[in-house]
NUSEFI-284894 format. One line per field, with one value per residue (C-alpha): residue in one letter; x, y, z; residue number from 1. Coordinates in steps of 0.5 Angstrom, whole numbers. Example, Ala and Ser with C-alpha at 12.3 -4.5 7.8 and 13.67 -1.06 7.14 Angstrom:
REM residues 2
code	c(A, S)
u	c(25, 27)
v	c(-9, -2)
w	c(16, 14)
pos	c(1, 2)
***
This chain:
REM residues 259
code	c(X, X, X, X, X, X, X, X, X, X, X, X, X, X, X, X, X, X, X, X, X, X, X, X, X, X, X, X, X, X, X, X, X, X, X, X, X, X, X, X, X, X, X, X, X, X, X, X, X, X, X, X, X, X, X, X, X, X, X, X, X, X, X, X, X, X, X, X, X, X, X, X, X, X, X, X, X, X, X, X, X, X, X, X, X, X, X, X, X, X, X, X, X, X, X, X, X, X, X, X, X, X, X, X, X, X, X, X, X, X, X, X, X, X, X, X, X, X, X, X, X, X, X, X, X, X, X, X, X, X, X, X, X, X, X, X, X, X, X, X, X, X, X, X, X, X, X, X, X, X, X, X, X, X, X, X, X, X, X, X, X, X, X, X, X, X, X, X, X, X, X, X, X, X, X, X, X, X, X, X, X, X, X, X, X, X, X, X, X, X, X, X, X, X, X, X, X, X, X, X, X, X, X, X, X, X, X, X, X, X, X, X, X, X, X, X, X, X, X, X, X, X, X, X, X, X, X, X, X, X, X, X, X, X, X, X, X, X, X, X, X, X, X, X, X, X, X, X, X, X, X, X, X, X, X, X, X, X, X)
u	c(63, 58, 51, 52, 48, 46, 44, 42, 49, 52, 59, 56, 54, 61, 63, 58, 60, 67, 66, 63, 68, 74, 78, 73, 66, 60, 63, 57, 60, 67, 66, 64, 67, 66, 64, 59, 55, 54, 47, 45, 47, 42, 37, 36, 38, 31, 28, 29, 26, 20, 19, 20, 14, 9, 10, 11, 16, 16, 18, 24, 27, 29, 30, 36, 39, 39, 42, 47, 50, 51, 56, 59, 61, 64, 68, 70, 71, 77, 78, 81, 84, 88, 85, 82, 78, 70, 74, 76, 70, 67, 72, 71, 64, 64, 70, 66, 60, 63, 67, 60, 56, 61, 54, 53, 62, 64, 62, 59, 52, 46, 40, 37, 36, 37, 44, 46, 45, 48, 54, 55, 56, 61, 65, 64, 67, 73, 75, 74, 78, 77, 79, 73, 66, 61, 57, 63, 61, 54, 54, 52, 50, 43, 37, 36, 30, 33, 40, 36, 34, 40, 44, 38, 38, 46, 46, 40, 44, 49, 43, 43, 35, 29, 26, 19, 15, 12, 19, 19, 12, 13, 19, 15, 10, 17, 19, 12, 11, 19, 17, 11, 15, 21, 22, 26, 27, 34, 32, 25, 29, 33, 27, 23, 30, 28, 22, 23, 29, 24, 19, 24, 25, 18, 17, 24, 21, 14, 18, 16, 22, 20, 23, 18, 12, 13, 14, 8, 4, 6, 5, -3, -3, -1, -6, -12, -10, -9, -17, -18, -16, -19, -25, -25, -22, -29, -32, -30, -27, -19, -17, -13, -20, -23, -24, -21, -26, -29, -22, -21, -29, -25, -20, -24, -28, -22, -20, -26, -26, -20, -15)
v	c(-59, -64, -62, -65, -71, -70, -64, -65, -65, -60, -61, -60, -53, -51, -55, -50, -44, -46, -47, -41, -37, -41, -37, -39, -39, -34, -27, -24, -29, -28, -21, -21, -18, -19, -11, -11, -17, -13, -11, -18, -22, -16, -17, -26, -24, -20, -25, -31, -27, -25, -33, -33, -29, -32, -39, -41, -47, -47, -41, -41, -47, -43, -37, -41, -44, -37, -35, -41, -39, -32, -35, -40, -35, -31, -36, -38, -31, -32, -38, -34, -29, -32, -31, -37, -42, -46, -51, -45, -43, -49, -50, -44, -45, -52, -50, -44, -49, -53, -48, -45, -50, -53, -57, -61, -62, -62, -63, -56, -57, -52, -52, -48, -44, -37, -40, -42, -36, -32, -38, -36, -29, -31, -34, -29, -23, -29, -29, -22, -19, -16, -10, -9, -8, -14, -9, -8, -16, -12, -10, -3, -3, -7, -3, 1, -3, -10, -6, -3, -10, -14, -10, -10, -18, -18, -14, -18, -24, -21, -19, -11, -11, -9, -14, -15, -12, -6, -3, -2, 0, 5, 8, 8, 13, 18, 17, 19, 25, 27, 28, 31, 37, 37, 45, 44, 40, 37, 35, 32, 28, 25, 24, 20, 15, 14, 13, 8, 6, 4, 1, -4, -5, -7, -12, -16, -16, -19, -23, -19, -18, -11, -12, -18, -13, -7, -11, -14, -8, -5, -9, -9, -2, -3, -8, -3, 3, -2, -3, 5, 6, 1, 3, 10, 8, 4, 10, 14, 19, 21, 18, 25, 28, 27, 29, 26, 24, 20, 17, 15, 12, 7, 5, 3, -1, -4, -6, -9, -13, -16, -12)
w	c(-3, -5, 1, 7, 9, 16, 17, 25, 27, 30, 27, 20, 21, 23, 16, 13, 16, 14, 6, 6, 9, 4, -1, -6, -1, -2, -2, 3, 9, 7, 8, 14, 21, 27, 27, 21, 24, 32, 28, 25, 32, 36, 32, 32, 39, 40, 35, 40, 45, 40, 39, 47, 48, 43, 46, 39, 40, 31, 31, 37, 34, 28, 32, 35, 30, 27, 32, 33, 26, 28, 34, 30, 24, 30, 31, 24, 23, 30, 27, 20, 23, 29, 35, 38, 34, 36, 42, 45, 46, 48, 53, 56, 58, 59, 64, 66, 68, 72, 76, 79, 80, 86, 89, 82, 80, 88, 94, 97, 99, 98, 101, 95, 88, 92, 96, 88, 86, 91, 91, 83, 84, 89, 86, 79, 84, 85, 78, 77, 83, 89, 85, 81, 82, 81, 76, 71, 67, 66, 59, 58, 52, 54, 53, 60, 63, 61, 64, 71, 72, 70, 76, 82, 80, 81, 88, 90, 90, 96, 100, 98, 97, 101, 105, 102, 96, 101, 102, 95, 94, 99, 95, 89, 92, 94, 87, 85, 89, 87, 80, 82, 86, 81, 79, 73, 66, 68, 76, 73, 68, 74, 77, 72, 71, 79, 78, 72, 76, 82, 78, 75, 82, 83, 78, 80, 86, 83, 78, 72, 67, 66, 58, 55, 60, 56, 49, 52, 53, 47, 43, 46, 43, 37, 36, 39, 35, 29, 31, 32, 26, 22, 24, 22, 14, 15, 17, 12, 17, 20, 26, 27, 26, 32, 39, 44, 47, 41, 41, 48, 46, 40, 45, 51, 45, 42, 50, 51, 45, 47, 43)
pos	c(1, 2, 3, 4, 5, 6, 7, 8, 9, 10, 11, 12, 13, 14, 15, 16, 17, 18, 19, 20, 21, 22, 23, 24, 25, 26, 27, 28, 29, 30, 31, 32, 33, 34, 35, 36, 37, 38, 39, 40, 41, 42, 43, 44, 45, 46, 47, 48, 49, 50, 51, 52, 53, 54, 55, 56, 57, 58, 59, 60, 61, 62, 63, 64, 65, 66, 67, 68, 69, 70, 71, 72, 73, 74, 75, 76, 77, 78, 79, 80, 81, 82, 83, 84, 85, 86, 87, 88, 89, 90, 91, 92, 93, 94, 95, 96, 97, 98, 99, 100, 101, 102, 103, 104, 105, 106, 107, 108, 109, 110, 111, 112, 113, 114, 115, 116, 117, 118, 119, 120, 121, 122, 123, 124, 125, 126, 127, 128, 129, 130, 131, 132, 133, 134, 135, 136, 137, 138, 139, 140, 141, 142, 143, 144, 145, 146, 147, 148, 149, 150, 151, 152, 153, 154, 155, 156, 157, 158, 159, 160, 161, 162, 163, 164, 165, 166, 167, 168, 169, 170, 171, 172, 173, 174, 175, 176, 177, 178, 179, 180, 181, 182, 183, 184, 185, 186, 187, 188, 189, 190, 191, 192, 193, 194, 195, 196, 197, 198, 199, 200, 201, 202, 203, 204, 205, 206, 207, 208, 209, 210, 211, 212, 213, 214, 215, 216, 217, 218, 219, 220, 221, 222, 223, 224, 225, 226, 227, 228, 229, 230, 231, 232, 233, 234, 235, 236, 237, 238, 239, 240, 241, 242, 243, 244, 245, 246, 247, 248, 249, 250, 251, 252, 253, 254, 255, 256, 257, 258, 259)
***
């Protein structure tokens, strides 16, 4: 297979992928499964929020197309095996897209984002059946913040919510004060999961994705412990050396140099 000419079409990566994975293609991409892949498809997949969260556009574009080949190469894998192939998959959303946005493809009005929202986990439990709960389609295997706030978003559509930021304050210093009185490891860890779970709550509530917030924060102290210990190899000491005191000093330092 000669190199393709232009590389800025979508089309061309399927080629790609599918002479990769032929009789006589790479034996890397030929072995591959949908299994051994999961780890690869999660990490471009935290590549692209890393990217999200810099603000590096550069960096996003590639992160993407990274990202773009891991599905394309899950559905060249389907493809070989029988199962279904690449138009299926784009058949499904483009149907999927239509079918929830009735006020774009049809002739039901809305008045807002918040009635969109709440229209498009309507028609989501339609599809499901009444049967099973609105939670089910929440994959499980989402990291627990990135979870918590994925179902609170789910049953804040339908109106399960408090009525305002105050509510859910107020349930953050019960939950504190919770954990403070729990008597026991087992009843405190089931407090402290409260009081993560509230926390979440709150910063929904404030638009805070709780996920990029805490990679965000860090990501602040591995900048200032990295000053920390920066510091003491300048000064010929070991970081482990010293008081507590003196290192919450090089913290505060380190804070207020803008680490």
């Amino acid at each position: 297979m000669s190199v393709p000419e232009d590389l800025s079409q979508f089309s061309t990566l399927v080629e790609i992928i599918a002479r990769l994975r032929a009789p006589d293609g790479c034996p890397w991409d030929r072995k591959q499964t949908h299994r051994s892949l999961r780890v690869n498809l999660l990490e471009e997949c935290y590549e692209v929020l890393e990217a999200l969260d810099a603000g590096d556009s550069r960096s996003l574009s590639e992160e993407l197309g990274d990202l773009l080949l891991q599905i394309v190469l899950h559905a060249q894998i389907a493809t070989d095996a029988g199962e279904f192939v690449l138009g299926d998959v784009l058949s499904s959303i483009n149907t999927k897209l239509i079918r929830r946005h009735p006020h774009i493809f049809g002739s039901k009005e809305v008045k807002d984002a918040d009635e969109v929202s709440a229209n498009w986990e309507a028609l989501k439990q339609e599809e499901r059946g009444a049967e099973k709960s609105m939670l089910d389609s929440a994959p499980g295997q989402m990291p627990a913040l990135g979870y918590s706030q994925s179902i609170q978003r789910r049953v804040a559509r339908i109106g399960f919510d408090w009525e305002n930021i105050d509510g859910v304050i107020d349930k953050l210093v019960e939950e504190v004060r919770e954990l403070k009185d729990a008597e026991t490891e087992e009843r405190r860890a089931e407090e402290f999961g409260d009081l993560l779970f509230t926390l979440v709550n709150a910063g929904r509530r404030m638009g805070i994705d709780s996920e990029a917030a805490l990679r965000e924060a860090n990501r602040r102290f591995k900048r200032r412990f990295g000053y920390m210990e920066d510091v003491c190899r300048r000064r010929g000491v070991k970081i482990g050396d010293l008081s507590f005191e003196e290192q919450n000093a090089l913290w505060e330092e380190a804070k207020k140099i803008g680490h």
